[in-house]
Steps between C-alpha positions, in 0.01 A plus 500: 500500500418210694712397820654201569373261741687313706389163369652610190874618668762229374773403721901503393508174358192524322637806376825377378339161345252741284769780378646083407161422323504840328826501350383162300627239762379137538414371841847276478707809453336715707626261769789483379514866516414535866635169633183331607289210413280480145229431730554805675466665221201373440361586819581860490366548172147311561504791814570797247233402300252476798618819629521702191128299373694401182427197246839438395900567503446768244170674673708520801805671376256703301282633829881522675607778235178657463492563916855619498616195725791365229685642228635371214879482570776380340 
């Protein structure tokens, strides 16, 4: 099984605003959600996809479960 690298390690918030992304929620009520800007948002998710090498929302959460790093909570 392949490590992870470091580049690849996601911090809190990134952390929090993709378990967000998984369970279905829009940028708009993500923020809501975690009390920050849309833009913030935004930015955090544009760095989970670098980080993670995904194409989209959906490939991210995808590569998230398949590593282990989120869960699918309700």
């Amino acid at each position: 099984m392949a490590e992870h690298h470091s580049s690849d390690t996601l911090s809190e918030r990134e952390l929090q605003v993709l378990q967000q992304v998984a369970a279905g929620n829009a940028n708009k009520i993500v923020a809501a959600h975690l009390s920050i800007s849309e833009d913030t948002v935004k930015g955090h998710v544009k760095a989970i996809l670098a980080k993670l090498g995904a194409n989209d929302r959906t490939h991210a959460v995808t590569i998230a479960l398949k590593r282990g790093i989120i869960s699918l909570e309700e």
